[in-house]
C-alpha positions, 0 to 999 in steps of 0.5 A: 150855631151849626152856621157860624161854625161853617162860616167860621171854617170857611172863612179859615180856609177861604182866600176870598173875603165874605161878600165875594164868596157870598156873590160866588154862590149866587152865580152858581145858583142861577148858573146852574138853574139856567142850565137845568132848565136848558137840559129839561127844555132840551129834553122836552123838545127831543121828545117832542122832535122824535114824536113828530118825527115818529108820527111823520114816519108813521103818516108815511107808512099807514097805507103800508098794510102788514105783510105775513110771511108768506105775502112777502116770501111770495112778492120777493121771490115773484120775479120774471124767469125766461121760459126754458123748452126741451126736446123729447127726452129732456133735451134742452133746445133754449129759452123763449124769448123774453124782455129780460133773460133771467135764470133762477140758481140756488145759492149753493150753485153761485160762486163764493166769489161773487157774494164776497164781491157783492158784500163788499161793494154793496153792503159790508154789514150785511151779516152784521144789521137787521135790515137797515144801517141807522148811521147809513140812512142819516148820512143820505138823509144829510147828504140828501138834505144838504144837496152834497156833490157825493151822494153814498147811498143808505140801501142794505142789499135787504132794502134794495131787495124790496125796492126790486121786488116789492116797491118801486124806483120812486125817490121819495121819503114815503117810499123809503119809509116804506122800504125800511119798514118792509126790511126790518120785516122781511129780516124778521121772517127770511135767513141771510142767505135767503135774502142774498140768494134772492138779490142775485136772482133779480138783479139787473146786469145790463145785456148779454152777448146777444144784446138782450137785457140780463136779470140774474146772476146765472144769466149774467154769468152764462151771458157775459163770461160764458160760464155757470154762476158757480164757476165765476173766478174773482175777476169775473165775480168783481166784474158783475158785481159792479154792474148794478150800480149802472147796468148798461153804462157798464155792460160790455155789450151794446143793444146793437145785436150784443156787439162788444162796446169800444171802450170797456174802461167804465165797467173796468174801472168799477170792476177795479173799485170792486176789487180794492174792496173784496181786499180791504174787506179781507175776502182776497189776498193781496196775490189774488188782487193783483192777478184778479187787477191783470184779467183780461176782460176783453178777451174772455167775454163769450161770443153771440150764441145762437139763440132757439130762434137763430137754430130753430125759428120754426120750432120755436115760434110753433112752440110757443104758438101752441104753449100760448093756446094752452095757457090762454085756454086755462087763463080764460077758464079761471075767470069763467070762459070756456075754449068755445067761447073764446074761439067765437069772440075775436077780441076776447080771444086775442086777449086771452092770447096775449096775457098767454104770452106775456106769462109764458115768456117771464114765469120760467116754465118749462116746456117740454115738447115730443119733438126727436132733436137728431131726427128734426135736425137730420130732416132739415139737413135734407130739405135744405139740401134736397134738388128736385124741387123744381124751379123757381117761378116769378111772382108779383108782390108788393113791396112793404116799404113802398107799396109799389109790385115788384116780381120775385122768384118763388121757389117751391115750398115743403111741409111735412109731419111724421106722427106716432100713431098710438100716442099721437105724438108730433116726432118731428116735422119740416116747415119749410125751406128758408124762414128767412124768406117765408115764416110760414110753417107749411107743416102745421099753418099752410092751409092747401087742397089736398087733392086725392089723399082725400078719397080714402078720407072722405069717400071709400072709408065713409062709404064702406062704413056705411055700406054702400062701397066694399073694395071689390065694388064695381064701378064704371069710370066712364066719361061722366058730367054733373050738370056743366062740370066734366071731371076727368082722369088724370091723363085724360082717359077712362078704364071701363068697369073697375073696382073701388080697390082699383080705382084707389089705387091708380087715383080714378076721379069718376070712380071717387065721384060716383062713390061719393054721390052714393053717400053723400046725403050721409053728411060725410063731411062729418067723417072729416070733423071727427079727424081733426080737420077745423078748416071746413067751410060751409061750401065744402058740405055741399061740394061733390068735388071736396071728394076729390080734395077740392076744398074751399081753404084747404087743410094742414099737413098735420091735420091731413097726417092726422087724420091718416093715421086713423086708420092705422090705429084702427078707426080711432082718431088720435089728436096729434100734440107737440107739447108733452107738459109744462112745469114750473122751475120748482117743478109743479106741473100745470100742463100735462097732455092727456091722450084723446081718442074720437070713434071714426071707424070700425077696426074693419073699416080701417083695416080695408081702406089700408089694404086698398092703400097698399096696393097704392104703394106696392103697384099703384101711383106710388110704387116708385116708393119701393125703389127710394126706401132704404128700409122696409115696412108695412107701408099704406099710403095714398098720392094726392094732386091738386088742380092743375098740378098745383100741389103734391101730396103723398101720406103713408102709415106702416103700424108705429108711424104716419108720415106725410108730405107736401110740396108747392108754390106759396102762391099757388101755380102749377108745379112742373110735370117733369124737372131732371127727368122725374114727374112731380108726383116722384120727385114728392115720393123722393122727397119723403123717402129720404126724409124716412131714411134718415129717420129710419137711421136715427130709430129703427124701431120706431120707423121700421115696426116688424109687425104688419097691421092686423086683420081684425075678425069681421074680415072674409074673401070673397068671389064676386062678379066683376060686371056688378059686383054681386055673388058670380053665376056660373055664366060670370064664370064660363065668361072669366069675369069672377074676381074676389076681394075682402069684404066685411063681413057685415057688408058681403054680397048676398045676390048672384049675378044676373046680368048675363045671358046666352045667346046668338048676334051679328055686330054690325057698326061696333053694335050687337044686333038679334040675329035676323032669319036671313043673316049669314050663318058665318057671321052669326055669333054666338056667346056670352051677353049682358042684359040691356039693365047693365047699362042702366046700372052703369049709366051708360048710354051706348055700346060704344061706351060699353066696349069701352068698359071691357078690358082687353081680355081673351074671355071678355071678347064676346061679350055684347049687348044686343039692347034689344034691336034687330038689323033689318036689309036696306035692300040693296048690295053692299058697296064694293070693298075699297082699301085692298092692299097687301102689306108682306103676308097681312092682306087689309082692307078699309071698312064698308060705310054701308049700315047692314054689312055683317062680314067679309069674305076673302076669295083666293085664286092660285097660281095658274089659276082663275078659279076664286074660292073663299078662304075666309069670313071675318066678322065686321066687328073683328080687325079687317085683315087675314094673314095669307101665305107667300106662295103666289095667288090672287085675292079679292075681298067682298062685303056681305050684307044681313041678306047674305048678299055680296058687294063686287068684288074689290081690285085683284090683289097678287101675292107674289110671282102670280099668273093665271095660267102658266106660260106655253113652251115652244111645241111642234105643229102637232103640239099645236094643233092638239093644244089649240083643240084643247083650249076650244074645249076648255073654253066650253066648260069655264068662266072667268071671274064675273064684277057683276056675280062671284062666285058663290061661297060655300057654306062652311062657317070659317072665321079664322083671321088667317090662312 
C-alpha cells in the first residue's frame, strides 16, 4: 500500500514515464557503488602509500640514534673557533692561525640587521615552523624528482644547522631524512634564538681581507667590513647575508693574500636580491631599500690587516710552540702516557704534538702569555735599529730549489731574554733580527757555548757549595796544560797567585780550570740539570773544558738567563715560563702555570757568587756597563766568549730581573775583535744596555729595584793569607800579604799560614840560593821566604815561574824561594862587565853570563882624579843601572862572584867635562923647577888604576841603586 502510494505520487510529479525512472535509479545505484568502492580503494591505498612511505623513512632513519639535549646541545655548538693570545695584562696580540677564522658572538652583540636579512633570505617562517616546512620539502621533493631547471631548496635555517654541525654535505634522501628528523628534535629542545645565534656562528662566509677562510658572522664582519657583528648597518648586513649560498663565488677577496676581486657584480647582485627581500618581508622601509641598493661596497671593504705573525712572527710561532707542549702533555696523559715517555719515543711524540696543534688552532682558546707589549715592542725597535753588530760575513749554502752552493752574507745574529726573578716570568725577549731571513729564534732555540758566563754556573758556585773554593781562595794562574791541551787567558798571559774573586772578575781560564778539576769527581754537571739546562751531552760530563763553556751543543739563552737568576732568588732555581693560562672562550680554565722551585744553592752560596759578580761590572771585564746604564741598580753579572771569539755573552741579575744576551753568526765564526772602535765584548755590553734602558723606561719599578740583594746570616769577613789562602801569620803580615774577603761561615780557614819564613840569600840568575861562608856580605840579602812546599801547592815548577806569580808590589820584593840549594865557585873571575854606557844621569850596564855573580860594584873617580873608590853594590837580581850626578867623573863597573872575587873592570865610562888631572898654568922657571920636583915625588907614593887588580872595595854593605 505504502509502494503505490509512492508510485502514485511519483508518477503525478514525474515527467518521465515509469520504465525511464525505473532505469534512472539503477544507474544511480551502480554509479554511485563504483564511486564508493573507488573512494575505499582510494583510501586503502593511501594508507597503504603512507605506510610504505612511513616504513621507508623509517628504514632511513633506524641507524639515526636518539640524541638527548645535551648530546645535541654539545655537536651544535662543537664548532671550530681561532685561538685568540693576549699579552700580559690581558692585552690582545691576534688570533693564531687557523684553517678557518671564526669568532664566537652572543646574539645580543649581532646587529638586527643581519638576522632580518638572514630571515628573509633563508627562511621567512623561521619563527613560524617547528624545524621543517612540509610544503617546502615536497616542493624539492617535486623539483627533485622532476629534474627542474629551478631548484628552490626545502632547508629551514634549523635543518642547515644540522647539516653543519651534526651531519653532513652529502645529497641523499638518508641524509635528509635524518636532518628533518634531528630538526624536529633539535626544535623540541633549543629556543629560536639559540637556534639563529648558532647558525650565524658556524656559518661559511667565504674569506677575509687577508685571504683566509671566514666562519661566523663576528668573523665575516670584522674581515669584510671591518667592524663589530653588532655595528653591521643594512647594506652590509644584506651583503653577508647572501654569502652562504656561495661563499667563495661571492666573497670580494681572492685566495691570493686577500686581494680584492675584479668584478664584485656576483655578490652585488645576491646582495640586491637580498635586499628586495628584507623589503618584501617588512623588515626595511622603501627609504632605507633604496640607500641600502646605493652603498658602496667597494669602497668600504677593510684593507689587509696584519696578522699576529705579520707583527710578531717570533712571539707567535713561540707561542704556539710552547702551547702546543702543553696540550700534547695533557692530551698523552688522558690516554695514559706520561711527559717522559712521550719525550723518549719520537714518533709518539710528534703525534702527540700535531693533535696539540690541531686543537689549539680550531677550539677557541684563549692563551695568555707574560710577555709586556710596550716593553717587547720597544726592545725590537732597538735590535732592528741597533749599529754595532759588526759585519756581514759571506757564508756557502746551498740553495733549496736547486741544490747547487751559493755564497750569501751573514749578518750577526741577537738573542736575548729578560726574566723576573721570583715568579719566573718571561717579560720579554729578542729573537732575532730579521725572521724574514732566519726563523730561528736566538732567544729561546739557538743552542750555543756559552763561554765564560759558565764559570760561576758550573765552577765557583759548585765548588764553594761543596767547600773546596770561598772567594779569597788562592789560586795560581800559572801556564798550565792538561795532557796535550794548553788552555790560556785571554790575551795570553798570566797573573800569578790570585784569588777566586779576582780570577771571576777578569775571566782567568787557569783559575776556572783548576777550580773545576778540584771537584770535578762531585758530578758538578748536576748543578747544571737542576738549573734548567736539557741540552747536556754525555761528553760534557767529562769535559774539564765544559768549565770554560765548551760545551758540546750548547745551551739557550733563556735557559742560560734561567739559571742566572738562581742566584738571586737565593739558590733556588726558578723555571722560566711564557704562558701564564689557557681558557676556553666560556672561560673554563684548562691550563693555569703553577710556580716550581729546584734547591740549588744554599742562600750563602748564592749571595757570594753575586758578590763575585759585582765586582764583574763595578771594575771587572764588564765595567763598561757603568757608562751605558742609563739607571742605576744593583747589578751582578758575568761576560762570557766563545772559542775563537766566535760568541759573546753578558748576563746580570739586580734583586727583580735577570737579563741576558748574545750575539754571533748563524754559522759560527769569529765575530770582529774591534768594529768602529768598540771591542766585541763592549759592543754586547751596549747592546744590552740600551735593551735595559727602554725597558727601564717603560717599568722602573720593575728594572731598577731600590733594594740591594741581601746577605743572608751565614755570612762573615775574614783575613787571609794570600800565598795560600789560610789564617795569616805574623810573617804573612810583616810581608803585606794579608787580604780578607767573605766567606761562609761553615767553610772559613781554620789553619794559620806556614809557608813563610825568615832568613839570609844571595840570587843568582833570578834564583835564590842559601848564603855561602865566602859571599859578599853586600850581596847578602836578607828577608821574608816561602818554604820549597809552596811550590807544590801551586805546581810550580821553577822560581822563574814563581816571580811570575808575585805581583809588583814594594812588601813582595824579597820574597824568594831558596828550594834548598847552595851556590858554589866556579873558581875563576868573573868575565869582565860589558855594555857600559851612560844615558844622561842613568850609568847601565849588560848582565855577566857567568853563573856565580851575586853583584856588581860601580867605582868612581872624580874630576882631576884617578883615585876610583866604590860608590855602589847592586844585587844581580835588581836592574842594573845607578843614577849618578852630573858633576864630571869617571866610572867603571865590576862583577863580583860568591867568593867575593871581582872581574876587570869594564871600559871607563866619563860624565861630563872630566879630566884626570887638571890642566897646568904657565909658570916661571922657579915654578918649574918646584913643580917638576913635586910630580917626582908624588910619583913615588900613587898608582894608577890596575885591568889586572882595582882597587879593593871597602866593606860598607851599600845597595842603594843611586848615587
Amino acid at each position: 500500500m505504502h509502494n503505490e502510494k509512492k508510485d502514485e505520487k511519483l508518477r503525478r510529479f514525474t515527467p518521465f514515464n515509469k520504465d525511464v525512472v525505473k532505469g534512472f535509479r539503477i544507474s544511480y545505484n551502480v554509479i554511485g557503488n563504483l564511486l564508493l568502492l573507488f573512494l575505499v580503494i582510494g583510501l586503502i591505498g593511501m594508507c597503504f602509500a603512507g605506510g610504505v612511505g612511513a616504513g621507508y623513512f623509517a628504514s632511513l632513519v633506524k641507524d639515526e640514534p636518539i640524541r638527548s639535549f645535551e648530546v645535541m646541545k654539545n655537536d651544535i655548538y662543537n664548532y671550530e673557533e681561532s685561538s685568540e693570545v693576549y699579552f700580559a695584562n690581558n692585552v690582545y696580540l691576534g688570533k693564531l692561525s687557523a684553517d678557518i677564522d671564526r669568532e664566537e658572538v652572543k646574539l645580543e652583540d649581532i646587529s638586527e640587521h643581519v638576522i632580518n636579512a638572514v630571515i628573509a633570505t633563508e627562511d621567512e617562517l623561521f619563527y613560524e615552523h617547528e624545524g621543517v616546512v612540509p610544503k617546502a620539502i615536497m616542493r624539492a621533493l617535486f623539483q627533485e624528482f622532476t629534474n627542474a631547471a629551478v631548484q628552490t631548496g626545502g632547508s629551514t635555517l634549523t635543518q642547515q644547522l644540522i647539516k653543519n654541525q651534526i651531519l653532513t654535505n652529502e645529497v641523499s634522501f638518508d641524509r635528509k631524512a635524518k636532518e628533518i628528523l634531528l630538526a624536529l628534535r633539535l626544535e623540541k629542545f633549543f629556543e629560536k634564538d639559540e637556534i639563529i645565534e648558532a647558525y650565524l656562528n658556524v656559518t661559511d662566509f667565504g674569506r677575509n681581507s687577508n685571504g683566509r677562510n671566514i666562519a661566523g658572522i663576528q668573523a665575516a664582519a670584522k674581515g669584510i667590513f671591518g667592524v663589530e657583528a653588532k655595528n653591521l648597518n643594512i647594506a652590509q648586513s644584506a651583503f653577508i647575508a647572501g654569502l652562504p649560498q656561495s661563499p667563495f663565488g661571492y666573497t670580494p677577496f681572492s685566495n691570493d693574500g686577500g686581494a680584492i676581486k675584479d668584478n664584485l657584480d656576483p655578490g652585488i647582485n645576491r646582495m640586491k636580491t637580498v635586499l628586495s627581500r628584507m623589503y618584501s618581508g617588512g623588515y626595511i622601509t622603501k627609504a632605507e631599500y633604496q640607500d641600502a641598493l646605493a652603498y658602496d661596497i667597494r669602497a668600504n671593504l677593510t684593507a689587509k690587516k696584519p696578522t699576529p705573525i705579520d707583527e710578531y712572527p717570533y712571539l707567535t710561532y713561540e707561542v704556539e710552540d710552547r702551547v702546543n707542549k702543553i696540550i700534547m702533555v695533557q692530551l698523552a696523559k688522558k690516554d695514559g702516557y706520561t711527559e717522559e715517555e712521550l719525550n723518549k719515543d719520537s714518533d709518539l711524540y710528534n703525534q702527540y704534538y700535531s693533535l696539540a696543534d690541531d686543537e689549539i688552532r680550531h677550539n677557541g682558546y684563549r692563551i695568555h702569555t707574560t710577555i709586556n707589549k710596550e716593553i717587547y715592542d720597544k726592545m725590537q725597535d732597538v735590535a732592528a735599529q741597533y749599529e754595532y753588530y759588526g759585519s756581514d760575513k759571506p757564508q756557502e749554502v746551498k740553495d733549496p730549489d736547486t741544490g747547487e752552493l751559493k755564497t750569501v752574507q751573514e749578518p750577526v745574529e741577537v738573542g736575548g731574554v729578560l726574566i723576573e726573578n721570583s715568579t719566573g716570568k718571561m717579560i720579554s725577549f729578542v729573537g732575532g733580527r730579521d725572521f724574514d731571513r732566519e726563523n730561528l729564534n736566538h732567544a729561546t732555540q739557538a743552542e750555543r757555548p756559552n763561554g765564560s758566563t759558565m764559570k760561576p754556573l758550573l765552577v765557583y758556585a759548585p765548588a764553594m757549595e761543596i767547600g773546596k773554593s770561598q772567594p779569597g781562595s788562592v789560586i795560581a794562574d800559572v801556564p798550565f796544560s792538561l795532557g796535550k791541551w794548553k788552555p790560556k787567558n785571554y790575551g795570553g798571559g798570566y797573573h800569578g797567585l790570585t784569588s777566586a774573586r779576582t780570577a771571576l772578575k777578569h775571566s782567568y781560564n787557569i783559575p776556572a780550570i783548576k777550580t773545576y778539576m778540584s771537584i770535578l769527581n762531585q758530578n758538578p754537571v748536576s748543578y747544571l740539570e737542576k738549573m734548567g739546562f736539557t741540552s747536556l751531552q754525555e761528553a760534557d760530563y767529562t769535559n774539564v773544558s765544559l768549565s770554560l763553556g765548551a760545551m758540546e751543543k750548547g745551551v739557550t739563552v733563556e735557559e742560560n738567563v734561567n739559571a742566572f737568576a738562581t742566584f738571586a732568588n737565593n739558590g733556588k732555581f726558578i723555571d722560566a715560563y711564557m704562558i701564564e693560562k689557557i681558557e676556553t672562550s666560556n672561560g673554563e680554565i684548562v691550563f693555569q702555570h703553577e710556580k716550581a722551585e729546584t734547591n740549588v744553592f744554599s742562600a750563602q752560596t748564592a749571595y757570594l757568587t753575586i758578590d763575585m759578580m759585582r765586582d764583574v761590572i763595578s771594575s771587572g771585564t764588564a765595567a763598561s756597563l757603568k757608562g751605558y746604564l742609563s739607571f742605576s741598580a744593583d747589578w751582578a753579572g758575568k761576560t762570557g766568549t766563545g772559542q775563537d771569539y766566535k760568541d759573546a755573552w753578558f748576563v746580570a741579575s739586580n734583586p727583580s730581573v735577570t737579563f741576558g744576551t748574545w750575539i754571533g753568526y748563524d754559522t759560527p765564526k769569529p765575530i770582529e775583535q774591534n768594529y768602529k772602535g768598540l771591542s766585541y765584548s763592549k759592543r754586547n755590553i751596549l747592546l744590552w744596555a740600551k735593551l735595559m734602558n727602554v725597558a727601564h723606561d717603560v717599568n722602573p719599578e720593575l728594572l731598577a729595584p731600590k733594594t740591594r740583594f741581601q746577605k743572608p746570616g751565614g755570612i762573615v769577613s775574614r783575613s787571609y793569607c794570600a800565598l795560600t789562602g789560610e789564617l795569616a801569620s805574623d810573617l804573612c803580615s810583616s810581608a803585606g800579604l794579608v787580604a780578607s774577603d767573605l766567606f761562609n761561615v761553615k767553610y772559613v780557614p781554620t789553619k794559620v799560614d806556614d809557608s813563610l819564613t825568615k832568613g839570609k840569600y844571595v840570587v843568582v840568575k833570578d834564583q835564590a840560593y842559601q848564603v855561602p861562608s865566602s859571599a859578599p856580605a853586600e850581596f847578602v840579602q836578607q828577608g821574608v821566604m816561602l818554604k820549597k812546599d809552596i811550590l807544590k801547592k801551586h805546581g810550580i815548577n821553577s822560581v822563574q815561574d814563581l816571580k811570575r806569580l808575585l805581583p809588583n808590589t814594594a812588601k813582595w820584593g824579597n820574597l824568594v824561594v831558596t828550594e834548598g840549594k847552595s851556590i858554589g865557585d866556579n873558581g875563576s873571575n868573573p868575565s869582565q862587565v860589558s855594555g857600559a854606557s851612560i844615558s844622561g844621569s842613568k850609568l847601565s850596564w849588560g848582565s855577566n853570563p857567568d853563573n856565580d855573580v851575586v853583584g856588581y860594584r860601580v867605582y868612581a873617580a872624580a874630576n882631576y882624579s884617578t883615585s876610583y873608590k866604590k860608590v855602589a853594590s847592586i844585587h844581580a837580581s835588581s836592574t842594573l843601572s845607578v843614577t849618578v850626578g852630573s858633576s864630571p867623573a869617571a866610572y867603571y863597573i865590576v862583577a863580583v862572584d860568591v867568593a867575593g872575587r871581582e872581574s876587570s873592570p869594564s871600559n871607563i865610562i866619563k860624565v861630563g867635562e872630566y879630566a884626570d888631572k887638571k890642566p897646568e898654568p904657565v909658570a916661571t922657571e922657579n915654578e918649574k923647577s918646584n913643580k917638576d920636583n913635586k910630580d917626582n915625588k908624588d910619583n913615588s907614593q900613587t898608582k894608577p888604576p890596575n885591568n889586572d887588580k882595582p882597587n879593593t872595595p871597602p866593606a860598607a854593605d851599600k845597595t842603594a841603586e843611586s848615587i
